[in-house]
N, CA, C and O atoms as a DFTB+ gen file, in Angstrom:
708 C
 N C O
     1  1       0.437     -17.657      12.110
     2  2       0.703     -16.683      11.065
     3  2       1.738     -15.675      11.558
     4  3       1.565     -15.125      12.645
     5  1       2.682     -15.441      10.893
     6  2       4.207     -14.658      11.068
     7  2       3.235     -13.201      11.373
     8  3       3.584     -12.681      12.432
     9  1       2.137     -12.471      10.691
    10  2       2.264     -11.235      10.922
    11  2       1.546     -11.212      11.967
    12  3       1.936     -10.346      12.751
    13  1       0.240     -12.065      12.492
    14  2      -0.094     -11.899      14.433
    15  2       0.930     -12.370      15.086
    16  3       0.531     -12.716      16.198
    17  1       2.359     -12.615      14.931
    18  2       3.505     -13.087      15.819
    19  2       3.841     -11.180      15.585
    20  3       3.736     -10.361      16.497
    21  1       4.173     -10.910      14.390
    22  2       4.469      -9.097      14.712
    23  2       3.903      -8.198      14.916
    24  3       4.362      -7.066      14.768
    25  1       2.381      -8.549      15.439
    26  2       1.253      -7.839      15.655
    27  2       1.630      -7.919      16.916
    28  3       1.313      -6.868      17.473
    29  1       2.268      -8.811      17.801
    30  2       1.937      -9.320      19.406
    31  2       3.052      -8.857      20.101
    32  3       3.338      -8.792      21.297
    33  1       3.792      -8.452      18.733
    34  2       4.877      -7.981      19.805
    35  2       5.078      -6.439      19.940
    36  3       5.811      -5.995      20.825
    37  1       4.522      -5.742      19.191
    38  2       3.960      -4.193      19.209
    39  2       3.975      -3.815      20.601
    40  3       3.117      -4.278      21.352
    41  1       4.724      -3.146      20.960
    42  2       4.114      -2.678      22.386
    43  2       2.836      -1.810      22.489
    44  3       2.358      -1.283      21.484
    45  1       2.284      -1.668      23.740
    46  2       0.847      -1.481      23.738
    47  2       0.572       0.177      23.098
    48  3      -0.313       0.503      22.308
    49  1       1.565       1.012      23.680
    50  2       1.751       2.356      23.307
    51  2       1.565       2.580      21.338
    52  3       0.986       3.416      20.645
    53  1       2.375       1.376      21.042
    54  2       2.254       1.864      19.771
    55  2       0.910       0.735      18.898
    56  3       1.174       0.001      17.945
    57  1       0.079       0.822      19.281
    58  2      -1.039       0.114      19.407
    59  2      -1.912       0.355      17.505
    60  3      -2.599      -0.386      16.802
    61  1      -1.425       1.630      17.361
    62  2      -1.925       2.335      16.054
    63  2      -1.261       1.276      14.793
    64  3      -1.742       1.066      13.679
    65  1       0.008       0.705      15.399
    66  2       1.121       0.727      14.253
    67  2       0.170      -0.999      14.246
    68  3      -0.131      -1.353      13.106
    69  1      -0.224      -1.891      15.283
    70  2      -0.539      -2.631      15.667
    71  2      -1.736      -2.778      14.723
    72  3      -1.704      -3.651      13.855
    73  1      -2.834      -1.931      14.858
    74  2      -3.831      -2.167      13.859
    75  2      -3.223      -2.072      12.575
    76  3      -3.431      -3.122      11.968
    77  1      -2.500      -1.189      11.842
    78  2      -2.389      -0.735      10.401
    79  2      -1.137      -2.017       9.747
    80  3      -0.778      -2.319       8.608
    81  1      -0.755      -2.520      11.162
    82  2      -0.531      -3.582       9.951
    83  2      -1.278      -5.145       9.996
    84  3      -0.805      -6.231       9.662
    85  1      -2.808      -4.758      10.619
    86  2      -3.873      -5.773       9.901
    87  2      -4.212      -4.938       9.406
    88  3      -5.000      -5.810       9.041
    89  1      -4.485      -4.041       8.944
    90  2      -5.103      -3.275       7.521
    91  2      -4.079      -3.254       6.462
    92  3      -4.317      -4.032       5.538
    93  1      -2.730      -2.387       6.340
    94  2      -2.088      -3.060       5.158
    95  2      -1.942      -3.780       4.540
    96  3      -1.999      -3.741       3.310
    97  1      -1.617      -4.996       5.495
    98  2      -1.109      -6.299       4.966
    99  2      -2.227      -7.699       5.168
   100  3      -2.490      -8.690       4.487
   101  1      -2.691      -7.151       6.493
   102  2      -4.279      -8.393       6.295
   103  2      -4.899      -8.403       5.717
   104  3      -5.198      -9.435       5.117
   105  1      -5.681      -6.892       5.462
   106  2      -6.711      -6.523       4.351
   107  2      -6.171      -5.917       3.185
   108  3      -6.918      -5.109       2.633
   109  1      -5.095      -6.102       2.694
   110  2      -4.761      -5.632       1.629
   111  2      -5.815      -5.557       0.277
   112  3      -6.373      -6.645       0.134
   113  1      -6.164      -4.698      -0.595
   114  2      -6.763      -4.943      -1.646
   115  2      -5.476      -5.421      -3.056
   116  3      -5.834      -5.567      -4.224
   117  1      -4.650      -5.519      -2.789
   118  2      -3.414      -5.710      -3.292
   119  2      -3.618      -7.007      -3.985
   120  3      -4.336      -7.674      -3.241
   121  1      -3.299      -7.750      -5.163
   122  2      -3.186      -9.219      -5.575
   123  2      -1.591      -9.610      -4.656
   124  3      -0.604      -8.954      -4.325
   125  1      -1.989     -10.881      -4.523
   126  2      -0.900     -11.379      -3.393
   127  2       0.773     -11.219      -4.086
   128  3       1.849     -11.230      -3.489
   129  1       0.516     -11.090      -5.392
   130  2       1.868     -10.951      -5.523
   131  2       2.519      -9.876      -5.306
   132  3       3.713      -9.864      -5.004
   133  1       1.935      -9.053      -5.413
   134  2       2.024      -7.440      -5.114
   135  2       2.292      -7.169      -4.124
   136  3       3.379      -6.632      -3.912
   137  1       1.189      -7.498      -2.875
   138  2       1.400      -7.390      -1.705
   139  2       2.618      -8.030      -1.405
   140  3       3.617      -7.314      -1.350
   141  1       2.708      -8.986      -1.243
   142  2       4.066     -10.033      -0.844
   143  2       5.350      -9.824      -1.365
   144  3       6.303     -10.357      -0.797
   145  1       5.539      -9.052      -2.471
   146  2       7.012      -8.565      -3.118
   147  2       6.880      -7.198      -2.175
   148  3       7.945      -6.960      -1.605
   149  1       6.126      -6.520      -1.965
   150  2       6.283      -5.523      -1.235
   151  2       6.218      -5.586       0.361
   152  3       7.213      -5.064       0.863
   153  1       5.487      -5.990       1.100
   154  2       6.217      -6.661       2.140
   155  2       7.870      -7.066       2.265
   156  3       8.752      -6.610       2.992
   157  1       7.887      -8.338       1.019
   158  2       9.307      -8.545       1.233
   159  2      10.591      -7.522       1.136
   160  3      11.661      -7.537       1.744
   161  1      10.011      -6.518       0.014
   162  2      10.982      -5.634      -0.061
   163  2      11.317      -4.622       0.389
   164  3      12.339      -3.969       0.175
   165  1      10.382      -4.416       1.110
   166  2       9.867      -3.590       2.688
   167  2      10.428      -3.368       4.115
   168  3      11.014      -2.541       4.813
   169  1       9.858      -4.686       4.124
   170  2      10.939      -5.684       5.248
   171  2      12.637      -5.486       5.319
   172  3      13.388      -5.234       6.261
   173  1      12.889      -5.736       3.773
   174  2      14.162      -5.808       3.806
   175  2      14.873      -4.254       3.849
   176  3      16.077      -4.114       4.066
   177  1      14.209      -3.434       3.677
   178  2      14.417      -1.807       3.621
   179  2      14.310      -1.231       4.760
   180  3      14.720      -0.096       5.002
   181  1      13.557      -2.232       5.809
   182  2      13.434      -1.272       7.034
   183  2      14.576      -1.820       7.519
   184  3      14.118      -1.854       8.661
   185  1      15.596      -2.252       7.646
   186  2      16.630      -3.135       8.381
   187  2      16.318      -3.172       9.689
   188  3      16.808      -2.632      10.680
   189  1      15.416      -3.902       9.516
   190  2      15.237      -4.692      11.094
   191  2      14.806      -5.827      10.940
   192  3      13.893      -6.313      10.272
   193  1      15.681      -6.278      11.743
   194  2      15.881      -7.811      11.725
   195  2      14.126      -8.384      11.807
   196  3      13.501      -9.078      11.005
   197  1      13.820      -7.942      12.740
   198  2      12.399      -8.601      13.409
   199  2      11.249      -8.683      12.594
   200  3      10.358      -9.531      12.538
   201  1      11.495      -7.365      11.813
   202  2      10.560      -7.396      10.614
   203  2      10.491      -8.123       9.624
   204  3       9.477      -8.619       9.133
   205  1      11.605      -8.223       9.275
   206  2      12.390      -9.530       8.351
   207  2      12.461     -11.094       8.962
   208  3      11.774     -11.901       8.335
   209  1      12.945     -11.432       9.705
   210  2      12.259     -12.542      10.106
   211  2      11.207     -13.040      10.373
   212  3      11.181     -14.271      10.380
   213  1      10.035     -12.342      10.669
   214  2       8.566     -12.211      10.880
   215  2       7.863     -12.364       9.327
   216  3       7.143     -13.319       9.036
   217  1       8.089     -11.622       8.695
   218  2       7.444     -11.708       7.512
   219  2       7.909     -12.544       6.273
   220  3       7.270     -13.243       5.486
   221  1       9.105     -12.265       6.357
   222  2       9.963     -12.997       5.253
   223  2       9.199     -14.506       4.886
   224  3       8.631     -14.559       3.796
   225  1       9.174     -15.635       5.701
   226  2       8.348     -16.756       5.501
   227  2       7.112     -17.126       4.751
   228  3       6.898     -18.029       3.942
   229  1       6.353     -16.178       5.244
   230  2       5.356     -16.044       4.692
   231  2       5.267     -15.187       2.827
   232  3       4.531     -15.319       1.849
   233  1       6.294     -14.470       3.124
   234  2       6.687     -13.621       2.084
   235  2       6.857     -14.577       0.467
   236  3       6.479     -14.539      -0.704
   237  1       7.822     -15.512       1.547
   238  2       8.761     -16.683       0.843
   239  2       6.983     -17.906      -0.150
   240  3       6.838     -18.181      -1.341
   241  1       6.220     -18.204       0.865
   242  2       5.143     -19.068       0.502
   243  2       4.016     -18.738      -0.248
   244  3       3.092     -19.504      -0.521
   245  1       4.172     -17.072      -0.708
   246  2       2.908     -16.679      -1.330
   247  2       3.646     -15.979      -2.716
   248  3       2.967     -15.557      -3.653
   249  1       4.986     -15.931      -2.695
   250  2       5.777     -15.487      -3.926
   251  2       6.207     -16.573      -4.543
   252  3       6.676     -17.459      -3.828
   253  1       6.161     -16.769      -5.917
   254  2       7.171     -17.524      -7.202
   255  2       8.214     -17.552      -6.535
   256  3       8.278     -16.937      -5.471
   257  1       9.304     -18.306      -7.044
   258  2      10.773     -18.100      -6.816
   259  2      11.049     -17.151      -7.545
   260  3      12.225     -16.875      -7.306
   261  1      10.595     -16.380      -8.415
   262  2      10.985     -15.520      -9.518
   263  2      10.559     -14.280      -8.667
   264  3      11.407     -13.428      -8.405
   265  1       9.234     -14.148      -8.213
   266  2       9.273     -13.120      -7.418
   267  2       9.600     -12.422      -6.309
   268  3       9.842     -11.255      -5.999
   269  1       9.511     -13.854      -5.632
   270  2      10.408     -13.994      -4.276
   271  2      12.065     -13.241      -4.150
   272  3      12.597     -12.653      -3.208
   273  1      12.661     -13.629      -5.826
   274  2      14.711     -13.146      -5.990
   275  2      13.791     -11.182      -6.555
   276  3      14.203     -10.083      -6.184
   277  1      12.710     -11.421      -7.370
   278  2      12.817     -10.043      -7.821
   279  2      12.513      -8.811      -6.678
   280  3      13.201      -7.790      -6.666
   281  1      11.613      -8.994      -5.909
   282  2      11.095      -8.331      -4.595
   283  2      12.722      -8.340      -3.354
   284  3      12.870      -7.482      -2.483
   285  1      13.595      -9.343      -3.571
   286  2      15.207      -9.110      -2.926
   287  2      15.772      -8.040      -3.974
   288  3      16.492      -7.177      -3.472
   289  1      15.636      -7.994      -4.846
   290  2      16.440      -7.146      -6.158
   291  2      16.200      -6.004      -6.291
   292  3      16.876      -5.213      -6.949
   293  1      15.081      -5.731      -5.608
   294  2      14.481      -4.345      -6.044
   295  2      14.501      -3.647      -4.616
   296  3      14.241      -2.456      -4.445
   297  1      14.858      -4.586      -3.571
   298  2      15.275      -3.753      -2.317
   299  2      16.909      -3.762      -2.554
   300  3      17.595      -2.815      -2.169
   301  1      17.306      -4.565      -3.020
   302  2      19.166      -4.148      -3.081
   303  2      19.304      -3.499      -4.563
   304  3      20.418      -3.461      -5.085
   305  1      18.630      -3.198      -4.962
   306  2      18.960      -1.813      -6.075
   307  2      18.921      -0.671      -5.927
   308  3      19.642       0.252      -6.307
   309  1      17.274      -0.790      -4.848
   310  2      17.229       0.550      -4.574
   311  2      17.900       1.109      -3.720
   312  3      17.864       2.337      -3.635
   313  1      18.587       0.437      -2.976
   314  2      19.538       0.537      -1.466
   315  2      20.480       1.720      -1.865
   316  3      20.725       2.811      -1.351
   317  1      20.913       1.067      -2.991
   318  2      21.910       1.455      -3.919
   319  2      21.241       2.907      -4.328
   320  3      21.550       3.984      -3.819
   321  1      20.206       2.686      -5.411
   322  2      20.136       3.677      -6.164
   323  2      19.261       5.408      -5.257
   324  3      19.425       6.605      -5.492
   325  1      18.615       4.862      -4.511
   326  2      18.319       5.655      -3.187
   327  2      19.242       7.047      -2.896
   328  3      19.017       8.251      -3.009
   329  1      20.463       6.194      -2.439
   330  2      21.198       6.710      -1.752
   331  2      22.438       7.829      -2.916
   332  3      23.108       8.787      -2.531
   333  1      22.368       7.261      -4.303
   334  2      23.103       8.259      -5.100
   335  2      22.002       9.238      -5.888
   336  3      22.466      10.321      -6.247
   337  1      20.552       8.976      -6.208
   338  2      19.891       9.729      -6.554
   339  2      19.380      11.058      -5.746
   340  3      19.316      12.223      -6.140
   341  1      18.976      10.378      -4.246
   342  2      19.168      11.024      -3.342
   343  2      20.051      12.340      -3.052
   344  3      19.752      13.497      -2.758
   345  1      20.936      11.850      -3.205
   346  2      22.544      12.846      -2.815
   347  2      22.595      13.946      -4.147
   348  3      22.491      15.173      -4.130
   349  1      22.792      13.022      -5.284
   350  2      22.572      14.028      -6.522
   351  2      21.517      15.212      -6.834
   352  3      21.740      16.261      -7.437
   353  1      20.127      14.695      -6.176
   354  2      19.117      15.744      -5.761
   355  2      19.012      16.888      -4.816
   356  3      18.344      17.918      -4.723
   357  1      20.042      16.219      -4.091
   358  2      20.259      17.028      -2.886
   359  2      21.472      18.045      -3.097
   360  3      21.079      19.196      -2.906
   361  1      22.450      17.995      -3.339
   362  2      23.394      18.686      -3.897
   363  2      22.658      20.143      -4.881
   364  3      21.778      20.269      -5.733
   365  1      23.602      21.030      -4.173
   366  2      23.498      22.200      -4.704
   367  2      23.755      22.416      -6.280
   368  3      22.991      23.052      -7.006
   369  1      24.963      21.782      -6.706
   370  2      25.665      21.827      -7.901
   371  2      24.637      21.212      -9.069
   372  3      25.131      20.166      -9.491
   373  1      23.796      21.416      -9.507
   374  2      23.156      20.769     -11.170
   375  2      24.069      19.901     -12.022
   376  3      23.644      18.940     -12.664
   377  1      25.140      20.221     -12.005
   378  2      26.181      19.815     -13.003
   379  2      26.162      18.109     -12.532
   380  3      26.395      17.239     -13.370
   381  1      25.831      17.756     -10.984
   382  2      26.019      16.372     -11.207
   383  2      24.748      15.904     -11.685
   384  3      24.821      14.694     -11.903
   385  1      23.403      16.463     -11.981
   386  2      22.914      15.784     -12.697
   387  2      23.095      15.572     -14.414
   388  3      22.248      15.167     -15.209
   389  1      24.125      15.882     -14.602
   390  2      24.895      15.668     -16.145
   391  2      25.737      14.817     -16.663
   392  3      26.210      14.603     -17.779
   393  1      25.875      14.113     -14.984
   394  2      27.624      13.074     -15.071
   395  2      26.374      11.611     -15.437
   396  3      25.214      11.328     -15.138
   397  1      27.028      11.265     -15.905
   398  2      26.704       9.816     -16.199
   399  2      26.641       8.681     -14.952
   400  3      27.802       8.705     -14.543
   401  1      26.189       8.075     -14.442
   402  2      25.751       7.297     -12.845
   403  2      26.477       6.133     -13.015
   404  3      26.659       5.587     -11.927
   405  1      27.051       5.430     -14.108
   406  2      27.716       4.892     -13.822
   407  2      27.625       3.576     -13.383
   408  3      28.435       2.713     -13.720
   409  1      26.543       3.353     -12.543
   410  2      26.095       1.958     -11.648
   411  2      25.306       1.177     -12.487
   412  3      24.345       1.526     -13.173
   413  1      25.913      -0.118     -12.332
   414  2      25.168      -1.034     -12.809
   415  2      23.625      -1.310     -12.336
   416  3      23.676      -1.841     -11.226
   417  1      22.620      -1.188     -12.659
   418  2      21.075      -1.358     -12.614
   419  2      20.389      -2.336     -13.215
   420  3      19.199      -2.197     -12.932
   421  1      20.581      -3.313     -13.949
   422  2      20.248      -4.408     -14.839
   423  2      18.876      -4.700     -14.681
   424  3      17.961      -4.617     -15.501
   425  1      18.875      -5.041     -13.541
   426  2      17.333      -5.750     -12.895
   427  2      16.165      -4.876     -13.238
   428  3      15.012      -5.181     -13.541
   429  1      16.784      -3.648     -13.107
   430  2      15.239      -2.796     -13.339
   431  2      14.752      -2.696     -14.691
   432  3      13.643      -2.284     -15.032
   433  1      15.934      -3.224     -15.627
   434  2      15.475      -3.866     -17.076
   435  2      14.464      -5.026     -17.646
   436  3      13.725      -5.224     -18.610
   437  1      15.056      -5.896     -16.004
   438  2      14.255      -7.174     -16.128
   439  2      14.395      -7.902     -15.071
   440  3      15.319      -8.560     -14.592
   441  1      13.054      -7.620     -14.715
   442  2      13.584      -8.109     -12.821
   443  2      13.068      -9.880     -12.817
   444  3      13.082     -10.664     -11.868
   445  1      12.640     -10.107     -14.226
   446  2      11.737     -11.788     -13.707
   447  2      10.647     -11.656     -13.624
   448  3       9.999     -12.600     -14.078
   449  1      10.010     -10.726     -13.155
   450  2       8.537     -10.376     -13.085
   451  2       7.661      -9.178     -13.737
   452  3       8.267      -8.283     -14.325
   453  1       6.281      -9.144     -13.647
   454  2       6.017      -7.744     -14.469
   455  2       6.629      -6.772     -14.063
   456  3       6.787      -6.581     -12.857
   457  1       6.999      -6.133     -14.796
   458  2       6.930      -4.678     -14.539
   459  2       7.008      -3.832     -13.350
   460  3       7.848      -3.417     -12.551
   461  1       5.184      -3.731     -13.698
   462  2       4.548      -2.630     -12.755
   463  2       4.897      -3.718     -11.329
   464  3       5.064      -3.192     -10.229
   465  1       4.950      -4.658     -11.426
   466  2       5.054      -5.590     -10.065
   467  2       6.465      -4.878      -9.177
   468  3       6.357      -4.413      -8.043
   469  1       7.657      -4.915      -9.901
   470  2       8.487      -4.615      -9.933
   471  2       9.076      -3.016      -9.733
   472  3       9.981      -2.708      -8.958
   473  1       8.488      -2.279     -10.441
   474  2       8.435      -0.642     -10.535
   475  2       7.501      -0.296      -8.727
   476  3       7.983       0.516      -7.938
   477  1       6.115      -1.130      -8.392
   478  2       5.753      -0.536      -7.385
   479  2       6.799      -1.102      -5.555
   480  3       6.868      -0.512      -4.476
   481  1       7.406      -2.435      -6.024
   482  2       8.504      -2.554      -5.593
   483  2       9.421      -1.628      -4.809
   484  3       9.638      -1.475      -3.607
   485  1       9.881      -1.063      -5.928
   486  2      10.973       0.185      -6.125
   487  2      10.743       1.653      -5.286
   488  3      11.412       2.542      -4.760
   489  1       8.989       1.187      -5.592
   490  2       8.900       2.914      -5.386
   491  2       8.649       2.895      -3.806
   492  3       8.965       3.842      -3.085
   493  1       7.891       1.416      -3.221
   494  2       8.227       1.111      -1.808
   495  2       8.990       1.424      -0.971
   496  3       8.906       1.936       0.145
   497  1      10.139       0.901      -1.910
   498  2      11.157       0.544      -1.074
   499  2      11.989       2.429      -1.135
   500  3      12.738       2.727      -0.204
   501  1      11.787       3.240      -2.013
   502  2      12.128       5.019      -2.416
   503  2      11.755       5.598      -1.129
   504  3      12.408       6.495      -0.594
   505  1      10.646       5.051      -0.612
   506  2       9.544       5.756       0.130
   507  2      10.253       5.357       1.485
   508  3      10.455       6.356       2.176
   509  1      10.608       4.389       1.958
   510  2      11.305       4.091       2.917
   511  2      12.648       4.808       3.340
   512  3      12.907       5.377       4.401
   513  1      13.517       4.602       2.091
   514  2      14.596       5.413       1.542
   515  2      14.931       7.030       1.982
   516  3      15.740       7.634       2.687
   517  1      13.581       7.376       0.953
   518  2      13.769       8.759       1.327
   519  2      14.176       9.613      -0.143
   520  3      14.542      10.783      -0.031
   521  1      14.124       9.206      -1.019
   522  2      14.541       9.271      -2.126
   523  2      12.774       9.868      -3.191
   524  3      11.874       9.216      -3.720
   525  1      13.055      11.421      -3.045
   526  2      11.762      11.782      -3.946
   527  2      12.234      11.714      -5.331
   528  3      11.258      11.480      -6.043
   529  1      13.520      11.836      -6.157
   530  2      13.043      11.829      -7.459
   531  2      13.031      10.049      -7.936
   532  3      12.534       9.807      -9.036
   533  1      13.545       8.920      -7.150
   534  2      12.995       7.743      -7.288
   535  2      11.708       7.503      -7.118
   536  3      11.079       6.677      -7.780
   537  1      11.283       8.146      -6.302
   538  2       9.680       8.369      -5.875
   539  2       8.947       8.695      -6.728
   540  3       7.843       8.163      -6.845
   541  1       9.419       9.748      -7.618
   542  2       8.491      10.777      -9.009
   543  2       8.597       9.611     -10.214
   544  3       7.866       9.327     -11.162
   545  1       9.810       9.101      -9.732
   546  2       9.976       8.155     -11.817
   547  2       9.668       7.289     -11.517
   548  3       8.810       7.012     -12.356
   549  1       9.735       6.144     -10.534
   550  2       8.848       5.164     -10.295
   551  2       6.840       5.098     -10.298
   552  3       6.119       4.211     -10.755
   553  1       6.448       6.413      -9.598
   554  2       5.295       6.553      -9.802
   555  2       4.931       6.705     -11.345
   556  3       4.177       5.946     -11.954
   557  1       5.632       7.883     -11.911
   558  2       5.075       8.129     -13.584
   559  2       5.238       6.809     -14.279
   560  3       4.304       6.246     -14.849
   561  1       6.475       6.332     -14.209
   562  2       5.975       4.714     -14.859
   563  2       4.767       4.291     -14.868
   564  3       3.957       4.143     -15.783
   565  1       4.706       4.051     -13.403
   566  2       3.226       3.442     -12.791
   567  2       1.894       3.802     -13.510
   568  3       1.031       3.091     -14.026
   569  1       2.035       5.301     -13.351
   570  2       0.965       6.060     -13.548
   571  2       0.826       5.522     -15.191
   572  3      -0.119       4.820     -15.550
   573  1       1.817       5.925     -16.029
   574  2       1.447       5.729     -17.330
   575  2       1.264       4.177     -17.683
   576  3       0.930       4.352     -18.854
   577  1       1.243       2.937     -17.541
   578  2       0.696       1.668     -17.084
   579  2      -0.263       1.762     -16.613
   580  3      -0.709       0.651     -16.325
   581  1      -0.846       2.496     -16.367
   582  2      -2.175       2.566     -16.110
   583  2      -2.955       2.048     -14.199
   584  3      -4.076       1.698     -13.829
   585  1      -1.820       2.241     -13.586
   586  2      -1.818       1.665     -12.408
   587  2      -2.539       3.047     -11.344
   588  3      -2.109       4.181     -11.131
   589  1      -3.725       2.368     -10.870
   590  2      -4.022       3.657      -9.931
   591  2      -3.440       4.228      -9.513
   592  3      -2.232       3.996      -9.572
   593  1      -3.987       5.451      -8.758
   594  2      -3.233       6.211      -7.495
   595  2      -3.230       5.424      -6.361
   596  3      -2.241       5.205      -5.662
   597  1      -4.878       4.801      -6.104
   598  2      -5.047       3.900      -4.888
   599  2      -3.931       2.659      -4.153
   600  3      -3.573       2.346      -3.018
   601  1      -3.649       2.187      -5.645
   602  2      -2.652       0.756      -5.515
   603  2      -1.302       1.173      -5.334
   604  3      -0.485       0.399      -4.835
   605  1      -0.954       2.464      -5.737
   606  2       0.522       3.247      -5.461
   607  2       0.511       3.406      -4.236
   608  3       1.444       3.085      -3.500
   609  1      -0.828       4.059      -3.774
   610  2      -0.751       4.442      -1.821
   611  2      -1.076       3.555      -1.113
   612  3      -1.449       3.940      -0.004
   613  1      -1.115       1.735      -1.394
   614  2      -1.173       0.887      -0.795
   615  2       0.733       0.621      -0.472
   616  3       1.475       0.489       0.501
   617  1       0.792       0.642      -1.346
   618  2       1.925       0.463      -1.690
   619  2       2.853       1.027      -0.492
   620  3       3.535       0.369       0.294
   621  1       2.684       2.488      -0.572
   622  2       3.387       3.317       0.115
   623  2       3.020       3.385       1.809
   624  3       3.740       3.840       2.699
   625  1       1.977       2.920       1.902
   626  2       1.335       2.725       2.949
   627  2       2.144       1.188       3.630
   628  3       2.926       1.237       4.580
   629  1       1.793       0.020       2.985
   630  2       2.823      -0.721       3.589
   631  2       4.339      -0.455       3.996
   632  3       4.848      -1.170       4.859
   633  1       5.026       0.505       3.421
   634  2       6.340       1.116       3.510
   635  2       6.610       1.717       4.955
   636  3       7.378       1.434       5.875
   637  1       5.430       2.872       4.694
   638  2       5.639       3.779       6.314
   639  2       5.204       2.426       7.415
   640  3       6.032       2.245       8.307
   641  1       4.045       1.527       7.415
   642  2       4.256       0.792       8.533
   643  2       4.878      -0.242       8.710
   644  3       4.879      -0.930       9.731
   645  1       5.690      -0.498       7.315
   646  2       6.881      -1.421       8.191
   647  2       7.636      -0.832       8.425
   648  3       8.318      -1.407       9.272
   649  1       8.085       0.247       8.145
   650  2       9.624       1.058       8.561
   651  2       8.867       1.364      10.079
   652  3       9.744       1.515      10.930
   653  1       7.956       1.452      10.457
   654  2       7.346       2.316      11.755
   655  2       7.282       0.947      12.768
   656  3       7.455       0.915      13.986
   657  1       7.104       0.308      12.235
   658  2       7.227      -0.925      13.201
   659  2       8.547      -1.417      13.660
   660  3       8.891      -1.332      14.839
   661  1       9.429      -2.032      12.551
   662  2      11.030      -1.760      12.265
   663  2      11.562      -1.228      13.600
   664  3      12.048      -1.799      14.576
   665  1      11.259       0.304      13.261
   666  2      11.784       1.296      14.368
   667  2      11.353       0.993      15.606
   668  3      12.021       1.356      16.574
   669  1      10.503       0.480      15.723
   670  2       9.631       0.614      17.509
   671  2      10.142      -0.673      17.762
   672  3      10.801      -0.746      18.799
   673  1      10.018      -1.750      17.080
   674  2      10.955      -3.226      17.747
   675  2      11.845      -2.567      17.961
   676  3      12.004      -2.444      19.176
   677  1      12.884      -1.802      17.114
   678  2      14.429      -2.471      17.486
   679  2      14.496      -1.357      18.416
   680  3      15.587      -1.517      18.964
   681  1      13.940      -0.294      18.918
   682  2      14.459       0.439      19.718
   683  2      13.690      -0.292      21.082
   684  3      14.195      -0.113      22.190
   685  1      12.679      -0.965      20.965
   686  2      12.120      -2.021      22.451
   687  2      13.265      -2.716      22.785
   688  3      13.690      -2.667      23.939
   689  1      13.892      -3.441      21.815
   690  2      15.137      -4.261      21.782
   691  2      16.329      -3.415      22.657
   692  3      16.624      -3.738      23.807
   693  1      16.940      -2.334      21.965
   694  2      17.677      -1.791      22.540
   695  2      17.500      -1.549      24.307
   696  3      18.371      -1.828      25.131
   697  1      16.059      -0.926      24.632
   698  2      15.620      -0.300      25.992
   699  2      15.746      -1.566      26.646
   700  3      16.519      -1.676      27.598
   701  1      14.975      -2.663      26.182
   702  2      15.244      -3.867      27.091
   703  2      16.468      -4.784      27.389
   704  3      16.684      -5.849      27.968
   705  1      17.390      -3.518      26.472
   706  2      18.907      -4.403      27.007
   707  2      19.870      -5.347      26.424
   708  3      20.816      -5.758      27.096
């Protein structure tokens, strides 16, 4: 199994990150599609390779092909949309929240899959990002769908420990040369 191959390679120090991702992702209360678009889109948000090769496979065997391209779509949208919502929030000036964005977004119209599958996706992959007002409109979707709080902070919970893992491989990588 791909995730005791990224369980084993945890160094011992970060031993915490080691358990929480057999609790995220082993014990998920998540339906597998859920879990597994988020993983995948997770994975692909933390840019690290190791994480992504580790999981991706498995990612690949428990997702549709439909969910499998939508869980890629909703990490390269948000990549995108992250990083200008982000900036626009951040900016002193109000006035750019008045300009029109301009960017093509299609997918989040219709990603292939439900919805909320799709929307908790997004808000994953925000959370990784760094991006709070993607964070706020992705959740209220959620919320008004009728989607717990619980299944949002699974959600978000897989996010921080793959980005936390992410980080601790590739900087082992780096130290070892």
């Amino acid at each position: 199994m791909a995730l005791d191959e990224l369980k084993s390679a945890v160094p011992d120090y970060a031993k915490d990150l080691k358990l929480n991702l057999g609790s995220v992702i082993g014990n998920s209360p998540l339906p597998q599609q859920q879990l597994w678009g988020t993983v995948l889109a997770c994975a692909i948000a933390s840019r690290s390779a190791q994480v992504l090769r580790e999981l991706e496979p498995e990612a690949k065997a428990n997702l549709s092909p439909e969910a499998y391209t939508a869980a890629k779509s909703a990490a390269a949208v948000m990549a995108m949309n992250n990083v200008y919502y982000r900036t626009r929030h951040l900016l002193s000036d109000p006035e750019y929240g008045n300009l029109r964005a301009g960017l093509r977004m299609n997918v989040i119209g219709n990603p292939g899959v439900e919805k909320v599958d799709f929307e908790l996706w997004s808000l994953a992959v925000s959370a990784i990002n760094g991006c709070g007002m993607c964070l706020d409109s992705h959740e209220q979707v959620l919320r008004k769908a009728g989607v717990e709080r619980e299944t949002i902070q699974e959600a978000f919970k897989i996010a921080a420990v793959l980005q936390a893992v992410g980080a601790t491989l590739d900087a082992e990588g780096v130290l070892a040369g």
